[in-house]
C-alpha positions in Angstrom: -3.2 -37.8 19.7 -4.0 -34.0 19.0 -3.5 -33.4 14.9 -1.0 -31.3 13.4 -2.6 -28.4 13.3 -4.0 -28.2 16.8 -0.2 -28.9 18.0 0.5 -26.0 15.7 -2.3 -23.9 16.9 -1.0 -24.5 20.9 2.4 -23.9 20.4 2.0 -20.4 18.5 -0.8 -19.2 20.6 1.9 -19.6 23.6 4.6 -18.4 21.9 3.1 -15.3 20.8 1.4 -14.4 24.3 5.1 -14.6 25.7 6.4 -12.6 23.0 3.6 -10.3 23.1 5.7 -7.1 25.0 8.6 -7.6 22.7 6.7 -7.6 19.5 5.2 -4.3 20.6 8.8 -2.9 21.9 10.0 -3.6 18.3 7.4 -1.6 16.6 8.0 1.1 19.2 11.4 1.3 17.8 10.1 1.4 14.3 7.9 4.1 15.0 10.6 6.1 16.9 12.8 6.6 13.4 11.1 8.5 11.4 10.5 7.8 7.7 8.7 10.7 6.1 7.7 10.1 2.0 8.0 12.9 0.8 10.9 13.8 1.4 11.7 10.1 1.3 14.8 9.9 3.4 14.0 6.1 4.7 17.9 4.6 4.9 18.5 5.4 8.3 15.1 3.3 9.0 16.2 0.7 6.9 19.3 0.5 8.9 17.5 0.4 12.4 15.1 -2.3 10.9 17.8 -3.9 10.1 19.9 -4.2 13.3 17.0 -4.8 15.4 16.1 -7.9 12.6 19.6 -9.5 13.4 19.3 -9.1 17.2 16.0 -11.5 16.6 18.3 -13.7 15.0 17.2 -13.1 11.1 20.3 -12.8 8.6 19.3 -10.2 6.6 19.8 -9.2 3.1 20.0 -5.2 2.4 20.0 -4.0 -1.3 20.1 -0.3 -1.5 19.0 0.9 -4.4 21.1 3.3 -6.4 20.8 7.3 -6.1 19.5 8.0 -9.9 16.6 5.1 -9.5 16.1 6.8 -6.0 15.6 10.6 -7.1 14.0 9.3 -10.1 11.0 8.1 -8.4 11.4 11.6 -6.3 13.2 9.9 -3.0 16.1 10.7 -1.2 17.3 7.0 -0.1 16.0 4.1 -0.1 16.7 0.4 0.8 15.0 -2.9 0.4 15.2 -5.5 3.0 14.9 -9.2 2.0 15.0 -12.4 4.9 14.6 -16.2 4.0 13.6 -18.8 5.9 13.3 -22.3 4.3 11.4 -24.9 6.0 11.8 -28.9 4.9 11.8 -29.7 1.5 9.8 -28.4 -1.2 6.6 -26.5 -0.5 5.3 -22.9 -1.7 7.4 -19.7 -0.8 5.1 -17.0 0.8 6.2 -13.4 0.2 5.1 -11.3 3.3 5.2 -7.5 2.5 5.3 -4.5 4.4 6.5 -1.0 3.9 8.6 1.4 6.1 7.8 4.3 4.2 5.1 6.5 5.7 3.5 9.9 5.0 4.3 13.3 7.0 2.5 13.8 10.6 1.1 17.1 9.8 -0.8 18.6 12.4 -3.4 17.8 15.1 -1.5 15.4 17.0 -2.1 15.2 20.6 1.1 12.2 20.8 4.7 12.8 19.4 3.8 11.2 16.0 7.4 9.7 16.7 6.7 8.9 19.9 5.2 4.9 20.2 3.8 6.0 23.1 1.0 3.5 24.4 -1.8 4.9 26.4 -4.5 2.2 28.5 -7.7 2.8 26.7 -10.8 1.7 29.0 -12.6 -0.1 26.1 -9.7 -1.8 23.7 -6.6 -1.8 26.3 -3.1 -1.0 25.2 -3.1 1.4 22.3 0.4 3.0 20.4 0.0 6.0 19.1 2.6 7.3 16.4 2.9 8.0 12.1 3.2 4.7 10.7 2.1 2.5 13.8 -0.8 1.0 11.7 0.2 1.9 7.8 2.1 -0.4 7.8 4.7 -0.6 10.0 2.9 -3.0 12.3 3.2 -5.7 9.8 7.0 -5.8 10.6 6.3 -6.6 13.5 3.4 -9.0 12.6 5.0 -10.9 10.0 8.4 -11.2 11.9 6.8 -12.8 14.8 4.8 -14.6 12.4 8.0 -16.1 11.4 9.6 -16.4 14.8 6.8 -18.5 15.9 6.6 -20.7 12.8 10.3 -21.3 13.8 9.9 -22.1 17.3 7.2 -24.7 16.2 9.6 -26.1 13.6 11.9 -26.8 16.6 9.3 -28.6 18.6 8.7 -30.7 16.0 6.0 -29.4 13.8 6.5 -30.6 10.1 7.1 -27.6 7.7 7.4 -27.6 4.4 8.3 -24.3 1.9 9.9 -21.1 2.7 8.8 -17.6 4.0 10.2 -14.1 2.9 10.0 -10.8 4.3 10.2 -8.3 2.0 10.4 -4.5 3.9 10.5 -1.6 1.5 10.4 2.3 1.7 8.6 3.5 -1.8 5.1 2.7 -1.0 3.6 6.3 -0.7 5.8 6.7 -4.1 3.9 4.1 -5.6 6.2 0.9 -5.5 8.3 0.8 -8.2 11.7 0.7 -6.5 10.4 -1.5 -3.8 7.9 -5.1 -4.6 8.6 -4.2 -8.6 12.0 -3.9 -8.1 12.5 -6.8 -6.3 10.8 -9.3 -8.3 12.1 -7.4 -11.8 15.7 -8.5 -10.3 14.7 -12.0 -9.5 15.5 -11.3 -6.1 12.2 -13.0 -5.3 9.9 -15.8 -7.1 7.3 -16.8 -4.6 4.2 -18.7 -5.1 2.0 -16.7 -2.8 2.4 -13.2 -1.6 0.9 -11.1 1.4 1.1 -7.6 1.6 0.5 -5.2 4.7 -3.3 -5.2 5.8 -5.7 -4.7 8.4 -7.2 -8.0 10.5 -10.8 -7.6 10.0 -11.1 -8.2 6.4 -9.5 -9.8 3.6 -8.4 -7.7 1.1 -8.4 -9.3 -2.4 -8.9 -6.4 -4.9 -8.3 -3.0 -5.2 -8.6 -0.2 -7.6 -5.9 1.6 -9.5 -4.9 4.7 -10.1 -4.0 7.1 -13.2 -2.5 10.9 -12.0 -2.5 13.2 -15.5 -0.8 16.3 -15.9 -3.1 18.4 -18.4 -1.2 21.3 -19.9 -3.0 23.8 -22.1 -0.9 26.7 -24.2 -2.4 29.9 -25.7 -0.8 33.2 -26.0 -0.3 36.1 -23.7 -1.9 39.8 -24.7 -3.0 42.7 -22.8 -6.4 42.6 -21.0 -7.5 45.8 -22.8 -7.0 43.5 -25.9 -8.2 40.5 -25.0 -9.0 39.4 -28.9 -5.2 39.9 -29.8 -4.3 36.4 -27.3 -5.4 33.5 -27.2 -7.1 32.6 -23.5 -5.4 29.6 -22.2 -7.8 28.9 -18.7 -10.7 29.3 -21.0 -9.7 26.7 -22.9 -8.7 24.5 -19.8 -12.1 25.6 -18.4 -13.8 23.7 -21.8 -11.7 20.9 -21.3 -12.9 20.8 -17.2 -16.0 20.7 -18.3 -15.8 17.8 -21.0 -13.8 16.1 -18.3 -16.7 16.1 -15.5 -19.5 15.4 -18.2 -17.3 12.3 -18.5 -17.6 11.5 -14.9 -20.8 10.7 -15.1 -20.2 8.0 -17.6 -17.7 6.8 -15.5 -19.9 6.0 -12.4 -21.8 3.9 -15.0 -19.3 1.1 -14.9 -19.7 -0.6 -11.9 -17.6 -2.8 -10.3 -19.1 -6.7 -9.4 -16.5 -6.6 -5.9 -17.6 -6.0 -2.6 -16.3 -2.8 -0.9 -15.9 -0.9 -4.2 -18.3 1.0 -6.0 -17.7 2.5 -9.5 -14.6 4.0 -11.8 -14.1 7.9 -11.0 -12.0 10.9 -11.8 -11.3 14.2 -9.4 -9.2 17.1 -10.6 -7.2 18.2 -7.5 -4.6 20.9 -8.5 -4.9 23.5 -10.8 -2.4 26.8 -12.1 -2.4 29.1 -14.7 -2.1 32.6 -15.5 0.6 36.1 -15.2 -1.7 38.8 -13.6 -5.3 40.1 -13.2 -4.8 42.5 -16.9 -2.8 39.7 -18.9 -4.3 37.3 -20.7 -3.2 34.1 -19.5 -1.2 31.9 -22.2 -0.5 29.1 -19.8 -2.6 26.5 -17.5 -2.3 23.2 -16.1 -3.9 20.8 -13.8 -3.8 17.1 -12.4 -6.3 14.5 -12.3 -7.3 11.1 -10.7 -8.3 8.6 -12.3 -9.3 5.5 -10.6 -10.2 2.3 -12.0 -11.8 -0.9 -11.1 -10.5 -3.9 -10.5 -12.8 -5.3 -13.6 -10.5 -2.4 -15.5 -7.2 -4.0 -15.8 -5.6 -3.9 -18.9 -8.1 -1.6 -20.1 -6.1 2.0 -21.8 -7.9 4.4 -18.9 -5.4 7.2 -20.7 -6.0 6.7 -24.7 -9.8 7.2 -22.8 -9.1 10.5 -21.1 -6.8 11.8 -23.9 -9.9 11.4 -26.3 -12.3 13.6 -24.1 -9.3 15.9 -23.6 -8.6 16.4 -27.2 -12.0 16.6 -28.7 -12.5 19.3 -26.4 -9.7 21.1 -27.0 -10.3 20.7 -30.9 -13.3 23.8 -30.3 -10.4 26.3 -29.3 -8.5 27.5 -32.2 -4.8 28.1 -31.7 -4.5 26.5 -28.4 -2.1 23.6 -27.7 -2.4 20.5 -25.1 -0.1 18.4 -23.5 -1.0 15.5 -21.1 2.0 13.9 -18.9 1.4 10.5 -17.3 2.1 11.4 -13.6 1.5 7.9 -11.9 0.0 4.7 -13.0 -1.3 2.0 -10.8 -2.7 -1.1 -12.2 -6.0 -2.1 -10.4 -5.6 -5.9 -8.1 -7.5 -8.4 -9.1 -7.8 -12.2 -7.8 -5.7 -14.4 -9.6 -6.3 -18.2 -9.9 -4.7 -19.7 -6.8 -5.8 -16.8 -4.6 -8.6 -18.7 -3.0 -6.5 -21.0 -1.3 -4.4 -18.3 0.4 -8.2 -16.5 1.0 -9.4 -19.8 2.6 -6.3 -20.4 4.7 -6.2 -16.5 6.3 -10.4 -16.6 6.2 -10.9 -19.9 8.1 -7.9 -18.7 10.8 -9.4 -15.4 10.8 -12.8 -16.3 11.9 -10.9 -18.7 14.9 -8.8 -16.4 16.4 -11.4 -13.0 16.2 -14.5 -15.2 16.5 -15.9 -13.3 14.5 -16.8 -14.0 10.0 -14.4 -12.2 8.2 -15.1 -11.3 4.8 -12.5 -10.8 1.4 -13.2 -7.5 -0.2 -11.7 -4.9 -2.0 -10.8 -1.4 -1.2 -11.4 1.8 -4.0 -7.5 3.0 -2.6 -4.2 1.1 -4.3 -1.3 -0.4 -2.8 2.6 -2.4 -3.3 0.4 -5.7 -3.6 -0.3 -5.0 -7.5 3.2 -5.6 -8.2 3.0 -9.0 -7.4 -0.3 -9.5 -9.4 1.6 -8.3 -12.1 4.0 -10.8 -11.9 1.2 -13.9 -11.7 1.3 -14.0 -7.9 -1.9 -14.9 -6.0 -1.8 -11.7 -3.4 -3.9 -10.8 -0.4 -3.6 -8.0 1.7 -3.9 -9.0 5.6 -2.0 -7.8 8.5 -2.8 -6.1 11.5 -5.3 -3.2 12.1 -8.8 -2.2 13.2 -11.9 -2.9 10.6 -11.4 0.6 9.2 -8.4 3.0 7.9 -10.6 5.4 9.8 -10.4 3.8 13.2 -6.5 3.5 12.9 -6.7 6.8 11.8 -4.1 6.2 8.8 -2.6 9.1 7.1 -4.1 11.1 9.7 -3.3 12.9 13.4 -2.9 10.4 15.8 -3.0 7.3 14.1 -2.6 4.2 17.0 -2.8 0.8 16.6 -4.5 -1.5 19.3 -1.9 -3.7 20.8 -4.9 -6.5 21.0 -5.1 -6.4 17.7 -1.6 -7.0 16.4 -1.4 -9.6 18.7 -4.7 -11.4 17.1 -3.4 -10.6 13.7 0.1 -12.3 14.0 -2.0 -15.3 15.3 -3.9 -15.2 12.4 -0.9 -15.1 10.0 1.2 -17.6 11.9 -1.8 -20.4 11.2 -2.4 -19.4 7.6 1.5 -19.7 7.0 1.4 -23.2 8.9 -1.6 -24.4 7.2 -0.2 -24.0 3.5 3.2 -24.6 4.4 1.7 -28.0 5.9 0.1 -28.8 2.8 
């Protein structure tokens, strides 16, 4: 008699080769309505993810979130999809997250970045090109058919026991706050595990955060022939530069113990100031990033920077500083519990790629901190080449290997059925 899990491990395989073409015609569909963020105009994606989630079967919950929340996080429209699937009795619930929300094409493109068109590449097959195909909103389509197939098993007998929920949300490249956080801050969702949108390769189990400043410094304006009689605002902000990239290399002196991620850092990216070539300037401004380590939550990364800031501005008489909190991203960490959803998605990994497949963690940040933050043993895992690079995320031509989502969904599906069998 073959044991539960080889019975499981049949039926899926089978189920998703068969389904194969219509998993990839619904992420076509997906790609085809675009969801640009910025602007952040996602409803009319949330309503096509919708429909095509109800002709699959799936009853599906909609909560739009209201306009002032919306334009507050600097979004247009935005809605978060929610589907439940119990299984038995008792048993963990698994959060599976992906987001809709994508960033603009921009230029280069050799495909209509709205396109899904798939192109026969000699080497890797079947590959869709489009914005969004890989980041993320493959992982609709892999954790739906995830789902699907855990259902068909269910009906030929295979002994479940827990629930699943997809969670689809549209505020990633805004940072999350009206989609995972908003969620679980309604007690829409309590899950004992969650998932979030990932690439098949790897394991993702940390990730750094991030801290966006806005550093404004005040003098006061005079004529260039006078320069004595103002009080030079970019010099200033030029002292305070400098204090800010002597502290960078202090920074790279805490090191971070996780694979894939190096060391804490900072980058000024943006930078203003001045009236004309013969004034002097009584205003300037600029942003920073801050990114910190995973071993870095919890710790005040912005009572830090405002110490270098205002020691440095303390040697320029008469000039006033501001700093404005822009963004911040707590860093993900592993939890206790995580190493049993590591082990499940590790051990089914390696299977279905042949191949050892390793948890790390990334120096970028994603929705998957907001479940952290609620106690949530998270992962990131989905589908996706070994490198954001290959898929060519938040890039021209980004394209997802067909193969690839296939294996990936494969890979899900088991996990799902191995901690939902206990």
């Amino acid at each position: 008699m073959s044991s539960p899990s080889s019975s499981l491990n049949t039926l899926i395989t089978a189920f998703l080769d068969k389904e194969h073409d219509a998993q990839s015609r619904f992420l076509q569909e997906l790609v085809r309505v675009p969801s640009d963020n910025p602007a952040g105009d996602c409803a009319a994606h949330g309503v096509r993810a919708k429909q095509l989630l109800e002709e699959l079967g799936f009853e599906v919950e909609a909560h739009v979130i209201p306009d002032a929340l919306v334009k507050a996080n600097g979004m247009i429209s935005a809605t978060n999809l929610i589907v439940r699937k119990r299984f038995g009795t008792g048993g963990p619930t698994i959060a599976m997250n992906a987001h809709g929300d994508v960033v603009p094409p921009g230029l280069g493109w050799s495909k209509d970045p709205y396109g899904g068109e798939i192109v026969q590449d000699a080497e890797h097959g079947p590959v869709m090109y489009g914005r969004g195909v890989a980041v993320s909103k493959s992982d609709f389509a892999t954790y739906t058919w995830a789902l699907l197939a855990l259902i068909a098993a269910e009906k030929q007998g295979v002994a479940l026991n827990g629930a699943v929920e997809l969670q689809f949300t549209y505020d990633e490249e805004a940072g999350g706050d009206i989609g995972p956080k908003w969620i679980l801050d309604q007690g829409l969702s309590k899950p004992d595990y969650a998932v979030s949108a990932g690439f098949a390769y790897g394991i993702t189990s940390a990730h750094n955060g991030c801290l966006h400043l806005e550093v404004t410094v005040k003098g006061k304006q005079a004529h260039a022939a006078m320069p004595h009689t103002g009080i030079d605002a970019i010099e200033a902000a030029a002292g305070i530069l400098q204090a800010l990239y002597a502290y960078r290399a202090e920074l790279a002196k805490k090191k971070s113990k996780v694979t894939g991620i190096n060391h804490a850092t900072l980058n000024v990216g943006l930078i203003k100031g001045g009236i004309n070539t013969n004034v002097v300037p009584d205003l300037a401004s600029f942003r920073l990033d801050r990114r910190m380590i995973p071993e870095e939550a919890g710790f005040d990364a912005e009572g830090d920077l405002r110490r270098v800031i205002d020691a440095a501005a303390a040697n320029y008489p008469g000039i006033e500083v501001g700093v404005q909190r822009i963004l911040l991203a707590e860093p993900l960490a592993e939890l206790p519990g995580v190493e049993k959803l590591i082990a499940a998605f590790q051990r089914n990994a390696e299977a279905v790629l042949g191949e050892p497949v390793a948890a790390h963690g990334v120096p970028l940040y994603t929705d998957a901190r907001h479940y952290t933050k609620h106690g949530i043993p998270t992962i990131l895992y989905g589908a996706g080449p070994r490198t954001l690079m290959e898929a060519r995320g938040h890039n021209s031509d980004e394209n997802l290997r067909l193969d690839d989502l296939l294996k990936a969904t494969k890979v899900v599906t088991l996990a799902l059925g191995e901690l939902l069998q206990g």
